[in-house]
Biopython code that builds the backbone (N, CA, C, O; Angstrom):
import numpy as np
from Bio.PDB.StructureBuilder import StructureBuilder

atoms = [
    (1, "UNK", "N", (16.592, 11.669, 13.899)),
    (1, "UNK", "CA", (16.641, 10.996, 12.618)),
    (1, "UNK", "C", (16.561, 12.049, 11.516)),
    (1, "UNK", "O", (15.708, 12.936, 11.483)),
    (2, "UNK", "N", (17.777, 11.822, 10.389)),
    (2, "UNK", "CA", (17.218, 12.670, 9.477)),
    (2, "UNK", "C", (15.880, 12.773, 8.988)),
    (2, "UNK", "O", (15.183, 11.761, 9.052)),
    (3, "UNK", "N", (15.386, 13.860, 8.494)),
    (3, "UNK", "CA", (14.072, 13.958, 7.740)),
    (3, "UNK", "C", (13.827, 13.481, 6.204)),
    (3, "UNK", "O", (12.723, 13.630, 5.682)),
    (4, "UNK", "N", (14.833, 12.947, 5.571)),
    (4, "UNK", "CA", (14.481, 12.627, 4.564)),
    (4, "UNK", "C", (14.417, 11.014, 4.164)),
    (4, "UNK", "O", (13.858, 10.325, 3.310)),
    (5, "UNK", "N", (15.360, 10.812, 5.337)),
    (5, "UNK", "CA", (15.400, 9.028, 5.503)),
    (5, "UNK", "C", (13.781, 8.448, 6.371)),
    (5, "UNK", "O", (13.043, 7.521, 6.039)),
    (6, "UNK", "N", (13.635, 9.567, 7.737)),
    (6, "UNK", "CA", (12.014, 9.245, 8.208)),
    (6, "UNK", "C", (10.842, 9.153, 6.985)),
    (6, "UNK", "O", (10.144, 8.140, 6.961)),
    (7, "UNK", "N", (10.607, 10.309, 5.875)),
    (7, "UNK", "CA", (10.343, 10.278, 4.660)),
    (7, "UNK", "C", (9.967, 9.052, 3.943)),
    (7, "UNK", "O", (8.862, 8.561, 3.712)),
    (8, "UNK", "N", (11.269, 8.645, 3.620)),
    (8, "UNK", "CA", (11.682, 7.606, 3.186)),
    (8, "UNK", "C", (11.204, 6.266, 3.663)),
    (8, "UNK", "O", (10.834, 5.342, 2.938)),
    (9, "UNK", "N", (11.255, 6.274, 4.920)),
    (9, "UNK", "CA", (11.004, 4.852, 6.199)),
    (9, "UNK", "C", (9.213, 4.824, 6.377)),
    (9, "UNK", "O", (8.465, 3.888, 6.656)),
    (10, "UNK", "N", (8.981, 6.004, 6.136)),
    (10, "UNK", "CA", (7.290, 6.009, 6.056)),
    (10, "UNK", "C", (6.835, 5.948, 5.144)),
    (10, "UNK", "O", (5.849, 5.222, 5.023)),
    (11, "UNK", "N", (7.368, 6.731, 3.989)),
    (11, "UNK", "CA", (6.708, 6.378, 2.640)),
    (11, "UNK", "C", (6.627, 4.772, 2.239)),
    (11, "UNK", "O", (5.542, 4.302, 1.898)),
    (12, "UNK", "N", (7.699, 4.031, 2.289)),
    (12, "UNK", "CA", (8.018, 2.896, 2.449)),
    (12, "UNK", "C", (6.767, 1.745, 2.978)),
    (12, "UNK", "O", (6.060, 0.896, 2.435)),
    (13, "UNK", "N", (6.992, 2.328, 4.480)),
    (13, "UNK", "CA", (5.823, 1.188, 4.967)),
    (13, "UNK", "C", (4.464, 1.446, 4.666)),
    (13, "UNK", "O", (3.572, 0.609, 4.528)),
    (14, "UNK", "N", (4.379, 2.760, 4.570)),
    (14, "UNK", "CA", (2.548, 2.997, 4.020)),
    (14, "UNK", "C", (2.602, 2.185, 2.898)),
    (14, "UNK", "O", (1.660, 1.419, 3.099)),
    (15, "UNK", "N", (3.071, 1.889, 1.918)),
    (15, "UNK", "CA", (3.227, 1.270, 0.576)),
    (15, "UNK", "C", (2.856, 0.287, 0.630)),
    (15, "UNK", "O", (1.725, -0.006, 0.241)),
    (16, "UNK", "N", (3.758, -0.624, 1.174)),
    (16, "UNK", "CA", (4.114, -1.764, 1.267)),
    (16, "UNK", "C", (2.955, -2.199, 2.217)),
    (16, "UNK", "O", (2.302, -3.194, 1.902)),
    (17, "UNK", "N", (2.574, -1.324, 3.685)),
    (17, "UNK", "CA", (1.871, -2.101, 4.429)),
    (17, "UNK", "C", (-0.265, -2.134, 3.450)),
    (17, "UNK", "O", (-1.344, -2.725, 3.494)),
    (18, "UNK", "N", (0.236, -1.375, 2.975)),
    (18, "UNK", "CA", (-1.272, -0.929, 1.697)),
    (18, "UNK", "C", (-1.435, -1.814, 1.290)),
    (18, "UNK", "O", (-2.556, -2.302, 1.430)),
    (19, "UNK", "N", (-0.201, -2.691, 0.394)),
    (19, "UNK", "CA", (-0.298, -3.537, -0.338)),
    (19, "UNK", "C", (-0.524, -4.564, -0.037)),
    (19, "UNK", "O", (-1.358, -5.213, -0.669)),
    (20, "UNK", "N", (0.320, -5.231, 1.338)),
    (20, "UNK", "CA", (-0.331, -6.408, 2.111)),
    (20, "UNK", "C", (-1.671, -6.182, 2.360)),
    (20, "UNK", "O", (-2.307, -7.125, 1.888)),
    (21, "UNK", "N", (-2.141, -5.651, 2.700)),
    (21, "UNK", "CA", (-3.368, -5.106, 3.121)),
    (21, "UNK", "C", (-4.381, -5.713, 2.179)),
    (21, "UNK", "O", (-5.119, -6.684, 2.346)),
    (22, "UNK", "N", (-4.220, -4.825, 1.050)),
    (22, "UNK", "CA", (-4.880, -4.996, -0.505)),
    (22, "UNK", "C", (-5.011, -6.790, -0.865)),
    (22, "UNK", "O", (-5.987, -7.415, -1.280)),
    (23, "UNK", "N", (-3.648, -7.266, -0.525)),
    (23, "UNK", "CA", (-3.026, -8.635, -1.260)),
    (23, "UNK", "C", (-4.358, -9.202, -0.640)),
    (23, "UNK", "O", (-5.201, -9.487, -1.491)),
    (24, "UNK", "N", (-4.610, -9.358, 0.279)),
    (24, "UNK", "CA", (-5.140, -10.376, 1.974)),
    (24, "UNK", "C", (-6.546, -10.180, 1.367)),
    (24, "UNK", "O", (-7.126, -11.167, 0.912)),
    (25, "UNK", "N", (-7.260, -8.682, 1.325)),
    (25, "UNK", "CA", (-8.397, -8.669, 1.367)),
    (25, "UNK", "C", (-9.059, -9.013, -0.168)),
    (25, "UNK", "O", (-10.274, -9.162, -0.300)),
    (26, "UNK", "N", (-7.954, -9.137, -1.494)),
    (26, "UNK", "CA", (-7.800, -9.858, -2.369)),
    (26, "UNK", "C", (-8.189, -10.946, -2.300)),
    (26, "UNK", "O", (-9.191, -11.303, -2.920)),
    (27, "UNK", "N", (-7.418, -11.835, -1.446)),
    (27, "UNK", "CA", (-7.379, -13.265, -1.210)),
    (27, "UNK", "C", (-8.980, -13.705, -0.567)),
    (27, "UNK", "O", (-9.458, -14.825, -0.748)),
    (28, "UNK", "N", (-9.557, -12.802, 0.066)),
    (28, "UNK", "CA", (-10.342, -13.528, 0.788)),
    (28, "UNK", "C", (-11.446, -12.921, -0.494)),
    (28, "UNK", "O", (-12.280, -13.818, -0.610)),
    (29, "UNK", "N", (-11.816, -11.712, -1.557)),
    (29, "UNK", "CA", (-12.781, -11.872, -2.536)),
    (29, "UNK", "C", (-12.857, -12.418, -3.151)),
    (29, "UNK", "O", (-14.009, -12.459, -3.581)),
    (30, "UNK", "N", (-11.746, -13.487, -3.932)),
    (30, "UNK", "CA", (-11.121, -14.222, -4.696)),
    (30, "UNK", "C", (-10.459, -13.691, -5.735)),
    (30, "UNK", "O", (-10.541, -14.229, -6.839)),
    (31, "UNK", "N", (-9.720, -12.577, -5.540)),
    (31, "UNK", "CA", (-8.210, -12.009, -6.182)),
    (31, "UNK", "C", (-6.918, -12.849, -5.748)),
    (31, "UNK", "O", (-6.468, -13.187, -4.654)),
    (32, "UNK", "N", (-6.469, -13.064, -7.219)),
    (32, "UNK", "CA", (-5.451, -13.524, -6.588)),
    (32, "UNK", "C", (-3.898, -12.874, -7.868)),
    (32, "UNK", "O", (-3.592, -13.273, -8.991)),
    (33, "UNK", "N", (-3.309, -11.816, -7.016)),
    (33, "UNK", "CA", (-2.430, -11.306, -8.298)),
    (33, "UNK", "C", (-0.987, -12.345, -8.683)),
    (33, "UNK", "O", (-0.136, -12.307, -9.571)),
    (34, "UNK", "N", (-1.231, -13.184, -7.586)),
    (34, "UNK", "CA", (0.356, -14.014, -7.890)),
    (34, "UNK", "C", (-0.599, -15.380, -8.631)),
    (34, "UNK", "O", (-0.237, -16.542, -8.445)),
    (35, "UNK", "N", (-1.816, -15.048, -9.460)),
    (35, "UNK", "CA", (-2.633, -16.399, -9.966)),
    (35, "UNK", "C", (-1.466, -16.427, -11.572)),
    (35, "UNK", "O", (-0.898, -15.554, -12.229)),
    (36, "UNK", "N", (-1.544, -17.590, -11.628)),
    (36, "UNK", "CA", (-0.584, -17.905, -12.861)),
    (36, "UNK", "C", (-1.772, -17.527, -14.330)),
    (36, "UNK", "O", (-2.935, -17.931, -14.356)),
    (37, "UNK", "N", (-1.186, -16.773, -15.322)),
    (37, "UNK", "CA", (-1.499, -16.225, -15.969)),
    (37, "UNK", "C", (-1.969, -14.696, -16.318)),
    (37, "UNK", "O", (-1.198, -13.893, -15.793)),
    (38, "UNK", "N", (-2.988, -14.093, -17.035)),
    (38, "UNK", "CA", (-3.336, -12.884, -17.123)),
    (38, "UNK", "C", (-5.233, -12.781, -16.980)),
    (38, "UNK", "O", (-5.988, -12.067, -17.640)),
    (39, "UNK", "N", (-5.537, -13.658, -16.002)),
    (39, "UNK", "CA", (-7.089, -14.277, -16.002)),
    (39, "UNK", "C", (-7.968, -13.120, -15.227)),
    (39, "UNK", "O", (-7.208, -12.294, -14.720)),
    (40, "UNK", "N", (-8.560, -12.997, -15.128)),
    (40, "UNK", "CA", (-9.721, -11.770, -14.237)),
    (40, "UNK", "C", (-8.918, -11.937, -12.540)),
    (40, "UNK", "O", (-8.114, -11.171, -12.009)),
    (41, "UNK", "N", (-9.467, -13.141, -12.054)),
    (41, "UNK", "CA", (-8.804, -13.012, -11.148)),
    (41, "UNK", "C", (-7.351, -12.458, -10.715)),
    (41, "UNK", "O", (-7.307, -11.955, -9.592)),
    (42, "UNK", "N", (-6.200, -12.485, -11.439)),
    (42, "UNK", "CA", (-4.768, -12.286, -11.268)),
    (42, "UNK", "C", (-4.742, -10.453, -11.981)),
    (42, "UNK", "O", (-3.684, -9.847, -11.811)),
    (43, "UNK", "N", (-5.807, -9.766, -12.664)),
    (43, "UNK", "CA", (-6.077, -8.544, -13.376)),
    (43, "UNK", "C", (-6.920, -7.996, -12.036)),
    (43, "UNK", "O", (-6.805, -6.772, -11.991)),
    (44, "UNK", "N", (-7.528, -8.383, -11.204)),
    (44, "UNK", "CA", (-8.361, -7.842, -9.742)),
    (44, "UNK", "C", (-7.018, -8.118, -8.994)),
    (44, "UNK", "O", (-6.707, -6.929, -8.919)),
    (45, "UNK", "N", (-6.529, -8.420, -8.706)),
    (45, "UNK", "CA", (-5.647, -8.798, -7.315)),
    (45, "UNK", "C", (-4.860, -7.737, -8.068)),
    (45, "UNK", "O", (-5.002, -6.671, -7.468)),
    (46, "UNK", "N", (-3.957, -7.573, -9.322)),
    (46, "UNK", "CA", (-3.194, -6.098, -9.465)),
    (46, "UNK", "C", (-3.687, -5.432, -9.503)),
    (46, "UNK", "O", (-2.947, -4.490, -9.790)),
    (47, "UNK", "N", (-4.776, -5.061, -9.393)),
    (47, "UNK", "CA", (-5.442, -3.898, -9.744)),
    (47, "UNK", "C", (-5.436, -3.488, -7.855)),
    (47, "UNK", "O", (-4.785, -2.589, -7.323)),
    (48, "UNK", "N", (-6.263, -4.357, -7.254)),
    (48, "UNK", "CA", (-6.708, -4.075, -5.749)),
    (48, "UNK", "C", (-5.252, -3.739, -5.591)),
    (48, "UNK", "O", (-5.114, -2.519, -5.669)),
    (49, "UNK", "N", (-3.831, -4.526, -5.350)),
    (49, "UNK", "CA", (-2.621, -4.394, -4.551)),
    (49, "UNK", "C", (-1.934, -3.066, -5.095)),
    (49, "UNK", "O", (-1.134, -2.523, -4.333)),
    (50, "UNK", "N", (-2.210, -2.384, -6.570)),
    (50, "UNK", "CA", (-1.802, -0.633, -6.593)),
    (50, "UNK", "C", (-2.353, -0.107, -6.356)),
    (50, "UNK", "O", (-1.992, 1.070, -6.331)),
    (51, "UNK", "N", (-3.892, -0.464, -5.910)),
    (51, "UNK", "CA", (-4.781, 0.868, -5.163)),
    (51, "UNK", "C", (-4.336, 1.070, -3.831)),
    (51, "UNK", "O", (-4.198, 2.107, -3.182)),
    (52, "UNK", "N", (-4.070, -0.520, -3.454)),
    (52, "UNK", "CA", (-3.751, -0.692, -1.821)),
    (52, "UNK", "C", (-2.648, -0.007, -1.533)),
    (52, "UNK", "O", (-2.613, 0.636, -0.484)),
    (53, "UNK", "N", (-1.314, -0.023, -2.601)),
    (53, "UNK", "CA", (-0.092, 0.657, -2.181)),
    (53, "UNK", "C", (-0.195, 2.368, -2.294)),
    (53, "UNK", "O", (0.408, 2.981, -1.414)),
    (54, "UNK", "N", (-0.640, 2.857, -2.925)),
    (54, "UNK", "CA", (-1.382, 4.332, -2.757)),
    (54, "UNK", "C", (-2.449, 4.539, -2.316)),
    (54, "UNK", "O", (-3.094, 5.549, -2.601)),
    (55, "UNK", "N", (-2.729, 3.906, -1.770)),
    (55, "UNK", "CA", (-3.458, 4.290, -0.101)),
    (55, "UNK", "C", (-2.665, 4.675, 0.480)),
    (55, "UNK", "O", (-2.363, 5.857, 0.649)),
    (56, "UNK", "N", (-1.891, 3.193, 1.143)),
    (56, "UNK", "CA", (-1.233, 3.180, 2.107)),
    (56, "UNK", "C", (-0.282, 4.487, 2.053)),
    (56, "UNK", "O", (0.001, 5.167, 3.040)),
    (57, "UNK", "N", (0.144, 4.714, 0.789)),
    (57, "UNK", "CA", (1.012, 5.877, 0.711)),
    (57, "UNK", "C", (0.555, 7.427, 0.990)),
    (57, "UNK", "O", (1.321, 8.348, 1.273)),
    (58, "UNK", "N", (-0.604, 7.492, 0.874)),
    (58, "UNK", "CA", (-1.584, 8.548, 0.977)),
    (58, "UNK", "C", (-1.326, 8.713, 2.422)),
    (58, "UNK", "O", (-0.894, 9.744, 2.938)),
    (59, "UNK", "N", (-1.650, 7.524, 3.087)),
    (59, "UNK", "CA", (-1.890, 7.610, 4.615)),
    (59, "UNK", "C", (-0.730, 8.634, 5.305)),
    (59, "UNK", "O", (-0.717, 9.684, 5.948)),
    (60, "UNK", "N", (0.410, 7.478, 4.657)),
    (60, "UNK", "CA", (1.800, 7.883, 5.660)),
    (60, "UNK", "C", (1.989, 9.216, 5.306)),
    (60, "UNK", "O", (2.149, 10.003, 6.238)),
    (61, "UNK", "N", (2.005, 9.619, 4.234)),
    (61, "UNK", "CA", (2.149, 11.115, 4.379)),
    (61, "UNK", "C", (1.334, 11.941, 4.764)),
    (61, "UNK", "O", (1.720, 13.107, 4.850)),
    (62, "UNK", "N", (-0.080, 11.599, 5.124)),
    (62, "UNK", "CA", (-1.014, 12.977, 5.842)),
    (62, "UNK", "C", (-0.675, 12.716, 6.569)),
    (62, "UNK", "O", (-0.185, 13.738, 7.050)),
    (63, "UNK", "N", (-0.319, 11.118, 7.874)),
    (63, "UNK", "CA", (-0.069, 11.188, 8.936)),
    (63, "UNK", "C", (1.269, 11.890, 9.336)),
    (63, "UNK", "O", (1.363, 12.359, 10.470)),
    (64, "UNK", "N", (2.458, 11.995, 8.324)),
    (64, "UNK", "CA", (3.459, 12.701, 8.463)),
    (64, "UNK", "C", (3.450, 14.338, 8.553)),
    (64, "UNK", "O", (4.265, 15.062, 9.126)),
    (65, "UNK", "N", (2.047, 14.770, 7.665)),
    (65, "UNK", "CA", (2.094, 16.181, 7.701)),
    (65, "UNK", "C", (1.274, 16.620, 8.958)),
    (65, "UNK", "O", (1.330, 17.684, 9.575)),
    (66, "UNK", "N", (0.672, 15.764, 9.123)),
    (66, "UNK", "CA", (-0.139, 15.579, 10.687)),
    (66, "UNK", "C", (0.717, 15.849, 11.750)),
    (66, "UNK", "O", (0.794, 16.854, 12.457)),
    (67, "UNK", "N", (1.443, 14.656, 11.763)),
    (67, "UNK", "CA", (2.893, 14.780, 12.856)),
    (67, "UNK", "C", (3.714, 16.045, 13.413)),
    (67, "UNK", "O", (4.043, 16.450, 14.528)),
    (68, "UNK", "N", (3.929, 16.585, 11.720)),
    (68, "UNK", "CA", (4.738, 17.597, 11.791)),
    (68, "UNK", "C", (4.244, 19.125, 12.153)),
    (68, "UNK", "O", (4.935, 20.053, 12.574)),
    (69, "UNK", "N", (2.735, 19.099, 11.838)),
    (69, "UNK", "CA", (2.047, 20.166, 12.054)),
    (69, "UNK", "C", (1.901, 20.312, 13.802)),
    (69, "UNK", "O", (1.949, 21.362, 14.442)),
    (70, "UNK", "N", (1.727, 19.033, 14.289)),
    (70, "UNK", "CA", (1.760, 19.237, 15.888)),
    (70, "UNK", "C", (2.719, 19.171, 16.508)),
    (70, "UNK", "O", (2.478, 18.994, 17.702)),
    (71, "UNK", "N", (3.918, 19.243, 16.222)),
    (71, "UNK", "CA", (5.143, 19.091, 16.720)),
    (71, "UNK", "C", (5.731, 20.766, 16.996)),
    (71, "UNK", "O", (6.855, 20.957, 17.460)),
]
sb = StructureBuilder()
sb.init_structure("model")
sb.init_model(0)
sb.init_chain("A")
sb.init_seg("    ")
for serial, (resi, resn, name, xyz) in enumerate(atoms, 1):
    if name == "N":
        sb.init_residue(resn, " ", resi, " ")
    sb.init_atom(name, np.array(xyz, "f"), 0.0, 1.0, " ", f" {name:<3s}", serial, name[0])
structure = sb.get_structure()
């Protein structure tokens, strides 16, 4: 696989899988970012789901430089 599309395919899901992540554990503190309006609750749920997506993004790339270092 190219290396910039793997990149790409990991940066991707760390993101995204961060953010589900974030969304869920949102849902169960009582965040909710898809809450209709601009209320505390729907200001915690965006807030938690961009921390969650740079995580997740954090992850995939140490685990990528991880990868690559033992390869």
């Amino acid at each position: 696989m190219h290396p910039l599309l793997f990149e790409g395919l990991t940066d991707a899901i760390g993101f995204v899988g961060g953010v589900l992540l974030a969304y869920w554990v949102g849902l169960l503190l009582g965040f909710d970012p898809l809450a209709q309006g601009y209320g505390g609750s729907a200001i915690g749920g965006i807030v938690l789901a961009g921390l969650g997506g740079g995580g997740g993004l954090q992850l995939a790339r140490r685990w990528r430089k991880a990868r690559s270092k033992g390869a």
